[in-house]
C-alpha positions in Angstrom: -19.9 15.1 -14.0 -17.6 15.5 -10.6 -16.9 12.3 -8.7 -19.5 11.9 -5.5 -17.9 12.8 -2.6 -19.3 12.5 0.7 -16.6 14.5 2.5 -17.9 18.1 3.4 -16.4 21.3 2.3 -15.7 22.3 5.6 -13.3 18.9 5.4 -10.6 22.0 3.4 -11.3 24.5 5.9 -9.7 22.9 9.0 -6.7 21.9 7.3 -3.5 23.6 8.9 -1.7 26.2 7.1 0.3 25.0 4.0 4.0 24.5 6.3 2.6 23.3 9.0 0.3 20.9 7.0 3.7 19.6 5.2 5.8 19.5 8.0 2.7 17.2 10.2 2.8 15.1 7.3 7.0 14.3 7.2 6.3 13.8 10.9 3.8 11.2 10.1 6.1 9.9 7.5 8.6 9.8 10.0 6.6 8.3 12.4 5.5 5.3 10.4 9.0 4.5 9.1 10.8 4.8 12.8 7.8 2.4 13.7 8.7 -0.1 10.6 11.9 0.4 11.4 11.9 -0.5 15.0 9.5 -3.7 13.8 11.9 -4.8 11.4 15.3 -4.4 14.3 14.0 -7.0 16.6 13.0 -8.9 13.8 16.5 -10.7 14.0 16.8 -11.0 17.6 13.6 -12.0 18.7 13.2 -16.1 17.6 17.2 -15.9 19.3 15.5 -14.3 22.5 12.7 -16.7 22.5 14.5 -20.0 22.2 16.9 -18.7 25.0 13.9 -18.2 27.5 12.1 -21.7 26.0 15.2 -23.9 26.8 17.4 -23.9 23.6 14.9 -25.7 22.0 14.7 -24.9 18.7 11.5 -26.9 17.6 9.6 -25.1 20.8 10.8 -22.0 19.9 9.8 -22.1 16.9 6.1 -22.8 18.5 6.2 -19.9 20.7 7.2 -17.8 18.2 4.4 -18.5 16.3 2.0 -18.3 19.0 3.7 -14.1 19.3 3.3 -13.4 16.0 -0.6 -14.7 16.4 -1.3 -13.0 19.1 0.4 -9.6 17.8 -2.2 -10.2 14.8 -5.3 -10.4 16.9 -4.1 -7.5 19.1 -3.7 -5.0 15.8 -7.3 -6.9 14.5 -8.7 -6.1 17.7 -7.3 -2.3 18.8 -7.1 -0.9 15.7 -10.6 0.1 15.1 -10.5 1.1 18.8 -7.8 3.7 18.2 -9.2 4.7 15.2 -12.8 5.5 16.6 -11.0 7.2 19.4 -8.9 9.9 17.6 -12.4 10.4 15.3 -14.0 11.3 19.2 -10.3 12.8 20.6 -8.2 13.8 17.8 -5.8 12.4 16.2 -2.7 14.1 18.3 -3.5 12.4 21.6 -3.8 9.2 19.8 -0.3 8.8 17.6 1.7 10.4 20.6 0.3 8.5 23.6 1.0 4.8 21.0 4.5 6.4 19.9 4.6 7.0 24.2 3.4 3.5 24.7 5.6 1.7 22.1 8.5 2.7 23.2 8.3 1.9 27.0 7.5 -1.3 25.7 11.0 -2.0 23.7 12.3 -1.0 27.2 9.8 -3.3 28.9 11.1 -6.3 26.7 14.7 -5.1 26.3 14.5 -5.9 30.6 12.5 -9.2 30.3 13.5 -11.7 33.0 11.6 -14.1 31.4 9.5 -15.8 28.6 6.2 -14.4 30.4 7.3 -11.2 30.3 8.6 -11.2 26.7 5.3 -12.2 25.9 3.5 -9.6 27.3 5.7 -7.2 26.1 4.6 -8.7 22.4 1.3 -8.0 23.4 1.2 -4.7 24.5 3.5 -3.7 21.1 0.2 -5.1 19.1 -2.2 -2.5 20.4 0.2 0.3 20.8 1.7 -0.1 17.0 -2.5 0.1 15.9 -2.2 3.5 15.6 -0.8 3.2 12.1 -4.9 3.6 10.9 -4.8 6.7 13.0 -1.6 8.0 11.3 -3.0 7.0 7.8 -6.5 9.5 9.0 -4.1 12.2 9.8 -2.9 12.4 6.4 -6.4 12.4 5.1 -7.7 15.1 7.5 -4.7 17.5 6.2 -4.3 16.4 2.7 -6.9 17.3 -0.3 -8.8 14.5 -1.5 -7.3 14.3 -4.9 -4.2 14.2 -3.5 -4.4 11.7 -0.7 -3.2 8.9 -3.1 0.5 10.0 -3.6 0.3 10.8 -0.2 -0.2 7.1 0.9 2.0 6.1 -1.5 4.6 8.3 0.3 3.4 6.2 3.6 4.3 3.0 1.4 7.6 4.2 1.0 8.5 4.6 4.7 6.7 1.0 5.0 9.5 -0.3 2.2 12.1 2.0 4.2 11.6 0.4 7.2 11.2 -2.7 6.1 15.0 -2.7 4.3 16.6 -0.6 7.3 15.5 -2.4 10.3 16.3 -6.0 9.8 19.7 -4.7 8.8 20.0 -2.6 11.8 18.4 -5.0 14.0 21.3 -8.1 12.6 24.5 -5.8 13.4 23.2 -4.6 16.8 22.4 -8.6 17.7 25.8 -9.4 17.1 26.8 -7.2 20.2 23.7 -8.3 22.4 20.2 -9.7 21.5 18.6 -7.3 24.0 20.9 -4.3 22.3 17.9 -3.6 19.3 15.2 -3.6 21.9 17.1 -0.7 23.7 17.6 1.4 20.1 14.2 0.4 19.1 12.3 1.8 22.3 14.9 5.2 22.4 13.7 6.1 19.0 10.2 5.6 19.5 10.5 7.8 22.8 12.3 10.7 21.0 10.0 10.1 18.1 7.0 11.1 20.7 9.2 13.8 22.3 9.4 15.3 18.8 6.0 15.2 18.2 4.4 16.9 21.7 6.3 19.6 20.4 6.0 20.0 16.4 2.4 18.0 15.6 -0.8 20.5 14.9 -3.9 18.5 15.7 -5.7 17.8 12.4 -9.4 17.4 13.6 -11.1 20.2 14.9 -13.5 19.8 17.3 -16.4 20.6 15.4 -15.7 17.9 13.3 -15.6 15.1 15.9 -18.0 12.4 16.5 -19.4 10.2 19.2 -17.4 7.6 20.6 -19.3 4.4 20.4 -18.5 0.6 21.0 -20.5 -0.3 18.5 -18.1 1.7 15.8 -15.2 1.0 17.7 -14.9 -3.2 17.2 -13.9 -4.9 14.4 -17.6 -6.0 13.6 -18.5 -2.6 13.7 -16.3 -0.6 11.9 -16.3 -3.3 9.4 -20.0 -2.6 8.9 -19.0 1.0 7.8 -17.5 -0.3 4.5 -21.6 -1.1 4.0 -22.5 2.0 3.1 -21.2 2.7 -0.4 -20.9 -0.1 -3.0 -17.7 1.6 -4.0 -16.8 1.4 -0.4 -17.2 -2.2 -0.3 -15.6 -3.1 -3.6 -12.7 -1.7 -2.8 -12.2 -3.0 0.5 -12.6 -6.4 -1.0 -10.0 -5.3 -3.5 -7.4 -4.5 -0.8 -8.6 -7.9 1.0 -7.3 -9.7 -1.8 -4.2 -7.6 -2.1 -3.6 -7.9 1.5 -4.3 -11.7 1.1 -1.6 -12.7 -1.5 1.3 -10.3 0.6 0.7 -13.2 2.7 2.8 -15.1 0.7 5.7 -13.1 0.9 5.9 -12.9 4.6 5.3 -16.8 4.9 7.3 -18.5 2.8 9.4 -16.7 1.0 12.4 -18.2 3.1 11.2 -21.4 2.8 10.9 -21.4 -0.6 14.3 -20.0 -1.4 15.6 -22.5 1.1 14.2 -25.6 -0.5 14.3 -24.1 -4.4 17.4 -22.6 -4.9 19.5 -23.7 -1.6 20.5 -19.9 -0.7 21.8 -18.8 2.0 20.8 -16.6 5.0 22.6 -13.8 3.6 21.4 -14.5 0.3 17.8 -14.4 1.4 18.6 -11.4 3.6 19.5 -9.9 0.6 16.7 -10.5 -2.1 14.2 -9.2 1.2 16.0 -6.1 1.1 16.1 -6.0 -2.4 12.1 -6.3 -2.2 11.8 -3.2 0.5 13.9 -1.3 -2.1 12.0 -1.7 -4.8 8.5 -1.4 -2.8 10.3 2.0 -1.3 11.4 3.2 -5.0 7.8 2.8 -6.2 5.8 4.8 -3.3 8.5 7.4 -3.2 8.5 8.1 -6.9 6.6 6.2 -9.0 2.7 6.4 -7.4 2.6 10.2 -7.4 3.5 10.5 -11.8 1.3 7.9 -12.1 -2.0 9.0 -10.4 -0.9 12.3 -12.5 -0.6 10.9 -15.3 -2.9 8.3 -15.4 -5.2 9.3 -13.0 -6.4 6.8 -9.3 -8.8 4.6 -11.2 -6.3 3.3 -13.9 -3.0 3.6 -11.5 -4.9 1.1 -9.3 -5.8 -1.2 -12.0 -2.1 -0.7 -13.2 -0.6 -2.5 -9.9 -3.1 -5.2 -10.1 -2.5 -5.8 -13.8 1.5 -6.1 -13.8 2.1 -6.9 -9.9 0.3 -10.7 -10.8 3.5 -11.1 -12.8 5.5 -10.9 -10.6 3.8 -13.5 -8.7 3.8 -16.0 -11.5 7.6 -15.3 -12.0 8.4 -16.4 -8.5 6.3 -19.6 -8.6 7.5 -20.5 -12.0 11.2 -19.2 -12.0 13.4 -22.2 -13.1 16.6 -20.2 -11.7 17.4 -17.6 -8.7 18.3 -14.9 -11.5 14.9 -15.1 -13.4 13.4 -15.5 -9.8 14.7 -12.4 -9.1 13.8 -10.3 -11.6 10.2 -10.8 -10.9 10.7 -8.6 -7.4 11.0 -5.1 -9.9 7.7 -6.4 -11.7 5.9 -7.9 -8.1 6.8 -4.4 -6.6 4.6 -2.4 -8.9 2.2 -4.1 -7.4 2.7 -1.5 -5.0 0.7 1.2 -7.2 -2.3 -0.2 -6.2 -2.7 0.5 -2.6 -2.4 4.1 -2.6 -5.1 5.1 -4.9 -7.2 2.6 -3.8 -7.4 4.4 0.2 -7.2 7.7 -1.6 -10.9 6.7 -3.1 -12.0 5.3 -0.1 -11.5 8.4 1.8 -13.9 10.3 -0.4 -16.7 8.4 0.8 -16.6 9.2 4.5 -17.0 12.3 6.4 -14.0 13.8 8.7 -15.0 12.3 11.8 -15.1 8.8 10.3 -11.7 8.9 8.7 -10.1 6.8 11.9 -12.6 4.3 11.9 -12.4 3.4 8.4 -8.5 3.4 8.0 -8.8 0.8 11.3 -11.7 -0.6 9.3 -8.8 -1.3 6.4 -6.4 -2.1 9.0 -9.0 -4.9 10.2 -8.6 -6.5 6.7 -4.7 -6.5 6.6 -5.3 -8.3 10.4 -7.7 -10.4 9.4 -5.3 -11.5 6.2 -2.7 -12.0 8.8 -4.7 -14.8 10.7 -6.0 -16.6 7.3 -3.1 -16.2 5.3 0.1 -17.7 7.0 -1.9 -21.2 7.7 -2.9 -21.0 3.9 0.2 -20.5 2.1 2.3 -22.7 3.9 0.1 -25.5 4.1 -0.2 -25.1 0.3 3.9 -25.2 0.1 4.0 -28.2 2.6 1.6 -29.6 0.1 2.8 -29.0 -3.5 6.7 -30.3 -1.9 5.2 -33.8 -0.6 7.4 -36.6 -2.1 3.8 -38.9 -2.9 2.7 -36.3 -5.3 2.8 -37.0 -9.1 3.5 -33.2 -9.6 6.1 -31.4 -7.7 5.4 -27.7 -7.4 7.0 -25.8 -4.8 6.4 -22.4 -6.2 2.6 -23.3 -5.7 1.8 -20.3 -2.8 3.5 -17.8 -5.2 0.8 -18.9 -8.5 -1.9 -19.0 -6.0 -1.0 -15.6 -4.9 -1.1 -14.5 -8.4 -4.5 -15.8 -8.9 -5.7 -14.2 -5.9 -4.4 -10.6 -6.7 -5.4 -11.2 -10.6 -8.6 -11.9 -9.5 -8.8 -8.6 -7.6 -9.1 -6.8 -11.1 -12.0 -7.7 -12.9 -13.4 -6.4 -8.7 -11.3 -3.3 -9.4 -12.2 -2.3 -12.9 -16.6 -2.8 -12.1 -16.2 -0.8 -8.1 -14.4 2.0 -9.9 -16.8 2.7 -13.1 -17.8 6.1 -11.5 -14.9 7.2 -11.4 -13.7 6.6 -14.7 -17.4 8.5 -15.4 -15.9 11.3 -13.5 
């Protein structure tokens, strides 16, 4: 018995000869790392920036940095479904050039910033134009056979891990020279990025394959309602909820935890960060595509789930920095999960739906963003209070491994039929 499908044979027809169909897919690749990569430069600079404009002040710096990084959250909650529907109605093409277009005036936009209001809406405006990450992610399904779309993702998690080592790095030696210097970098590669791709990128949707452009599809409500359809659909979604959910913990209190735990320093911490973007990198670059060959989606998913709650527990109950960091090897195979997981969902919508689910699963990694840095660091402020009869500071990191263990009981029922298939 074949797995169900819902994605029409015409879906291989319209799918651009076999070197252009490779070379729109490095451009993707490409595209999504120079975007992780530009994220991750002003990374440094930015809280510096910030505090200049809000006085010196650290402590209300700190606040309004918060208040950007909640407000780029709802932006990519709210506009990413939007772009998604519209490349489903206009093509993808349009969509990933006019954001690449967009982002990179913006860089320019806050690289000039005379002010703190200005820097802000700068922050803004990079929310909705970097939403066209779900819009990249439907490229590669448009162009790429179903059964393969899984190593293809993973491929997307390696320029994710790429940018993610590269651009803090970057971003640190270009702020010694000026803060305003990795805005400048950041905006000229995004600009040359779009130059690059008016001239090289096929569009991937054929017309005949478009749908409608409706508001109802196009908010996060709507395209959320999508996920409905298929119980398979659904299940997984909640599965990359959860995964989504417990990466949360990483990007909120890793630093304070190392801080407080182990007294490291900055460069220390730099350090162990990039040492997690290697690893994350070295597994969807090379380990995600043997895997789903050898194993097949269905057990490479449950794979990730099964060893990356490990690494989890190692981090919360590490009694040293070395053990501590020889859970981020185990954590990152976590990263096996993700992949195969999108490559199923895929199969369960038509062509013309393929940007509004991908900003359908880009709604969940948004709406993880606004639950999860409130959770995990009140949990830490929590398990560190002097009154407390037990002292646990590596609390967020064993709640994050029950969150992402609990994904795989989810994982092993949602994916039955296709371990039938």
């Amino acid at each position: 018995m074949s797995f169900p499908t819902d994605v029409p044979a015409a879906d291989e027809e319209i799918q651009p000869p076999a070197p252009k169909r490779r070379a729109a897919v490095t451009f993707i690749f490409v595209t999504i790392a120079l975007d992780m990569l530009a994220m991750g430069m002003i990374a440094p600079v930015l809280p510096r920036l910030i505090t200049e404009f809000a006085g010196g002040s650290e402590a209300h710096g700190a606040e309004i940095f918060g208040l950007f990084g909640t407000v780029w959250a709802v932006m990519q909650f709210f506009f990413s479904p939007l772009l998604g529907s519209l490349s489903d109605r206009f093509g993808r093409r349009p969509v990933i050039l006019l954001s690449n277009l967009g982002l990179g005036l913006d860089y320019v936009v806050m690289a000039l910033s005379p002010n703190l209001a200005w820097l802000f809406a700068g922050r803004l405006i990079s929310g909705i134009t970097s939403s066209s990450i779900p819009t990249a992610m439907a490229y590669i399904a448009d162009v790429t056979p179903p059964k393969k779309r899984a190593e293809a993702f993973g491929m997307v998690s390696a320029a994710f891990g790429l940018g993610f080592v590269l651009g803090p790095a970057l971003g640190g030696i270009l702020g010694n020279y000026s803060a305003r210097l990795p805005f400048w970098v950041a905006g000229g590669m995004s600009l040359l990025n779009a130059t690059y791709g008016f001239f090289v990128l096929p569009e991937s949707l054929g017309k005949e394959h478009r749908g409608r452009f409706s508001w109802k599809r196009a908010n996060p409500v709507g395209s959320l309602t999508l996920l409905r359809r298929h119980r398979e659909l659904l299940g997984l979604a909640s599965v990359l909820f959860l995964s989504y959910l417990t990466q949360q913990s990483l990007m909120n209190t890793w630093v304070l935890y190392l801080d407080y735990r182990f007294s490291w320093t900055n460069r220390a911490v730099g350090l162990s960060l990039a040492l997690v973007g290697i690893c994350s990198a070295t597994v969807g670059g090379f380990l995600v595509r043997p895997a789903i060959k050898r194993l097949g989606d269905r057990n490479t998913l449950l794979a990730g789930i099964g060893i990356g709650w490990i690494g989890f527990a190692i981090f919360g109950l590490a009694p040293t920095g070395l053990i501590f960091l020889s859970g981020i090897p185990i954590m990152a195979l976590w990263g096996l999960c993700g992949p195969p997981a999108q490559g199923l969902m895929t199969r369960h919508v038509e062509a013309n739906e393929q940007g509004q689910l991908q900003g359908a699963v880009q709604c969940i990694r948004g709406l993880t963003a606004l639950i999860g840095p409130s959770m995990f660091t009140f949990v830490f402020a929590a398990a560190i209070r002097p009154t407390n009869r037990i002292h646990l500071p590596g609390a967020p990191f064993l709640l994050a491994a029950a969150i992402l263990l609990s994904a795989l009981p989810l994982a092993l029922v949602v994916t039955k039929r296709e371990a039938a298939a």
